[in-house]
N, C-alpha and C positions, 0 to 999 in steps of 0.2 A: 086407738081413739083417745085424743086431750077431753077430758069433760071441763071446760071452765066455766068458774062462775063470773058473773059481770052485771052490772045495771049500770044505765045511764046517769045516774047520780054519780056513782064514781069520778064523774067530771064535774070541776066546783068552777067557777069564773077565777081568771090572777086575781089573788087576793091586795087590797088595798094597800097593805102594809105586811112588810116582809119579805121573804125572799123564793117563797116554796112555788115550785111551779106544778100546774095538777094535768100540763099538756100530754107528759106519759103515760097516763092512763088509758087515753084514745090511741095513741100510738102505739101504744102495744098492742090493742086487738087490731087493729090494722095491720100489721105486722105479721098477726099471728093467719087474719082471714088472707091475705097476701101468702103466705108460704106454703099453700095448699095442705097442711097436716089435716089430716080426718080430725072433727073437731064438732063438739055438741057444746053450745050454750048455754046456762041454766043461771035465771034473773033470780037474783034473791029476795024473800022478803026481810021487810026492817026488822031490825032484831029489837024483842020485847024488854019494856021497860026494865022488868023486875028482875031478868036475866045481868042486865046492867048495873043495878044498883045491889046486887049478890057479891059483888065482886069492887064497886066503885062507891064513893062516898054519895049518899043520897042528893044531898044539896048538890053537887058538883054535876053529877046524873041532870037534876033541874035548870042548873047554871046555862047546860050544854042547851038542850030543849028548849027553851024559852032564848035562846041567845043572847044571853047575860053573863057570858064570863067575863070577870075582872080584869082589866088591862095586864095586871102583871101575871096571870096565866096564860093574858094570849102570847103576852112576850118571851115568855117559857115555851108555847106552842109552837110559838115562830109564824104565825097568822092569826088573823081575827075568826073567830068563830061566828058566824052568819047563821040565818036560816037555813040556806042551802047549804052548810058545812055540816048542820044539826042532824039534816037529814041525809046530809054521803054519811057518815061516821054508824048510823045508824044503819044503812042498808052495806058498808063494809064488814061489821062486826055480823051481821047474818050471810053474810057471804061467807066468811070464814065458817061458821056454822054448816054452811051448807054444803065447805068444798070436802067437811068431817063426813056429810052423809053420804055424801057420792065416793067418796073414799071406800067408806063399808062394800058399797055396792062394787065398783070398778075396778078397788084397787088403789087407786090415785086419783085423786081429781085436784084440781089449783083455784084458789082465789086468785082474781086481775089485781087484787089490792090489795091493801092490809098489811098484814104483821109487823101490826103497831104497838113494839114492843119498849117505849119510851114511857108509856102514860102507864102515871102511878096511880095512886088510892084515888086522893080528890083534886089531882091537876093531871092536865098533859104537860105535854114534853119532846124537843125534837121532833116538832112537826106529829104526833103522838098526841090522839083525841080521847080514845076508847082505846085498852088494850084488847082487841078481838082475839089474840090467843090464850091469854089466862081466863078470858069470858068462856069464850068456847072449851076451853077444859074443864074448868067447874062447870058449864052447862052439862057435858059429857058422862061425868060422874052424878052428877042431880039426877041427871036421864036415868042413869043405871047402864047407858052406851058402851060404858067402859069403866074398870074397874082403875087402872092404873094410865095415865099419858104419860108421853115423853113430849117436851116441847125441844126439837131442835132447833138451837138458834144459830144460823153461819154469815149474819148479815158483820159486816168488819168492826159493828158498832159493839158492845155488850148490851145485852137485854135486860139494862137493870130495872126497869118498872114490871118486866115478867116474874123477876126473880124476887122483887120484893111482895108484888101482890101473891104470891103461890109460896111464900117461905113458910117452913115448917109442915107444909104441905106432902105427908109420906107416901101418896098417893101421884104425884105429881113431882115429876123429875125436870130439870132446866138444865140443860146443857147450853153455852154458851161460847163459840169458838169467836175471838175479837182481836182486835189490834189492841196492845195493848196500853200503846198514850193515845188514842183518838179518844173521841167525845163515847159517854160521859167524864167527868176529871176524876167524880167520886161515882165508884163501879159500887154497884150492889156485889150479893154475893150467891151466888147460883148455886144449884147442886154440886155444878162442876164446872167450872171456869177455865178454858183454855186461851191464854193471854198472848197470841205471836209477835214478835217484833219488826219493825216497823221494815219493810221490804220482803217479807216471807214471798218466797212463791211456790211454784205448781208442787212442787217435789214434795218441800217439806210441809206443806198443808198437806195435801192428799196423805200423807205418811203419818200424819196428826189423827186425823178424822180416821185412818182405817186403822191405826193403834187403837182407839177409843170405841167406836160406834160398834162395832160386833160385839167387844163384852158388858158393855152398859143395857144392850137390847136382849142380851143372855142371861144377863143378873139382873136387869131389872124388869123384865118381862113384860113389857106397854101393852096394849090393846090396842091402840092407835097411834101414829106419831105425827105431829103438827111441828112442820117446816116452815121456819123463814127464811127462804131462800134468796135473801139478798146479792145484787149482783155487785154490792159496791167495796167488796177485796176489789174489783178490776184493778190493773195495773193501770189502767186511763182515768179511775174514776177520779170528783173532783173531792169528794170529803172522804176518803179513804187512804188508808198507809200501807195497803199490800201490795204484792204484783202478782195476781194470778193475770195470766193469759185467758182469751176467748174458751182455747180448749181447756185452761184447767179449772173452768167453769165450769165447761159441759163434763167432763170428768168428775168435779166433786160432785153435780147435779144427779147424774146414773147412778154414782157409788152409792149416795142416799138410796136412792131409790131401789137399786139393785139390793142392796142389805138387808131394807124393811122387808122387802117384797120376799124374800128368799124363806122368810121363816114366818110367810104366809100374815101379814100385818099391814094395815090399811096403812095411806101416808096423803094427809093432806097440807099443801103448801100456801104460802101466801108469801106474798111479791117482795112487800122487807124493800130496802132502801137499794138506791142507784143514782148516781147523779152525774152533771156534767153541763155542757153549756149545749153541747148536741143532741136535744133530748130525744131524736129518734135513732143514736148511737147507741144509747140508753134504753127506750122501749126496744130495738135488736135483741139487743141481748137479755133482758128478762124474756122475752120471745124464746129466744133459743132456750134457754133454762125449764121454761115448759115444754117446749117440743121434746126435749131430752130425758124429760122427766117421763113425759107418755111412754115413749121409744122403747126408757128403763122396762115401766109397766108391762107393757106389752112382750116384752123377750121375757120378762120374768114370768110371766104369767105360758108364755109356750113352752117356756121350760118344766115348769113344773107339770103342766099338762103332758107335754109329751113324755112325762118320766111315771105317768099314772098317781098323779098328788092330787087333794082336794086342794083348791084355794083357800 
């Protein structure tokens, strides 16, 4: 069973000025109600002011909401911040939230959006409004949810506004696997920064991610792990420098999954970047990346059943 979350907000109108298109959003869940996976919806509510402004610059938190950001952060954004962008950004960052609780519950569950891993203190960034992963990890530890996150980040981009807002944070780990001349120019600097060069594919990614990910999850013991699971390494993608293939998509997508799940640990994802000029080439493949994601969950989950293991 996929549990995803989603709201109608998630769809913003093309925005006036810029380049960001917001058509994949709807495309994916079409994609995903289209490929018959057993599959449970779950609408988010907007994520709460004060959870926002824990983590983001007050004023800037205000900027967003009243739709008054300053020209030169929308230009950093890469669109105009609307009413209705005020309030997608605010029902993504509870989505994210939400795909941590059903995580606890299921296993696994995915944000349709999010992991808007660009947006720093008091601006966004790279299309990056709220960072909903550093929110929802400090939400997480506030809660008392969890004592320790791991934010995985595999979108081709580095996650430096994740890494800046969580720095010196011992409680909160940032792994970040990226291309290493793509966008940003100036990289923050993560717990652990894995930098590939510009062509990497299937082999020597996956041989990266399963060097790393088993002993970081051993030694540094998560409660939960929060996945961006970007599909834009593609070898087609258009703002990406990898070549992974379709399958060594769906391959890193399991291996995540298959790992956390193995040593009994929730894992909730969010969607992370993808782009291209065929944007339902694009929603495909974040599709598949959730359908694989489930797939992971569920054998994991029979596994250890059938081996007589608590979840």
């Amino acid at each position: 069973m996929l549990h995803v979350v989603h709201h109608v907000d998630y769809m913003a109108p093309r925005p006036e000025r810029g380049t960001f298109k917001f058509d994949k959003y709807y495309l994916v869940m079409e994609a995903l109600r289209a490929s018959g996976v057993a599959m449970t919806e779950h609408a988010p509510d907007p994520c709460p002011r004060e959870w926002l402004e824990a983590v983001h610059c007050p004023d800037y938190v205000e900027q967003v909401f009243t739709a008054q950001v300053p020209r030169q952060k929308e230009r950093r954004i890469g669109f105009p911040v609307t009413p209705h962008i005020a309030s997608r950004v605010r029902h993504t960052n509870g989505g994210t939230w939400l795909a941590a609780q059903l995580a606890f519950a299921h296993g696994y569950a995915a944000n349709s959006a999010a992991g808007s891993h660009h947006a720093l203190y008091d601006t966004g960034a790279g299309f990056c409004v709220f960072n909903d992963l550093a929110v929802c990890a400090n939400r997480l530890i506030a809660e008392g949810d969890a004592a320790r996150v791991l934010l995985l980040d595999c979108d081709v981009h580095q996650g430096d506004g994740t890494a800046s807002l969580t720095a010196g944070r011992d409680e909160i780990f940032t792994l970040s696997i990226h291309a290493e001349k793509n966008f940003p120019v100036r990289k923050a600097r993560s717990t652990l920064d894995i930098a590939l060069p510009d062509g990497t594919g299937d082999a020597e990614y996956l041989a990266t991610l399963a060097d790393r990910l088993p002993r970081l999850l051993d030694d540094f013991a998560p409660d939960i792990v929060l996945y961006q699971a970007g599909v834009d390494p593609h070898e087609r993608d258009k703002l990406g420098r990898l070549s992974l293939s379709d399958a060594g998509l769906e391959r890193r997508d399991r291996y995540v999954v298959e790992t956390v799940r193995q040593r009994g640990l929730p894992v909730a994802s969010a969607l992370g970047g993808g782009y291209g000029e065929d944007q339902r080439e694009v929603a495909a493949r974040h599709a598949r990346s959730m359908i694989a994601m489930a797939d992971a969950n569920a054998s994991s989950q029979f596994t250890r059943e059938d081996a007589g293991c608590s979840t």
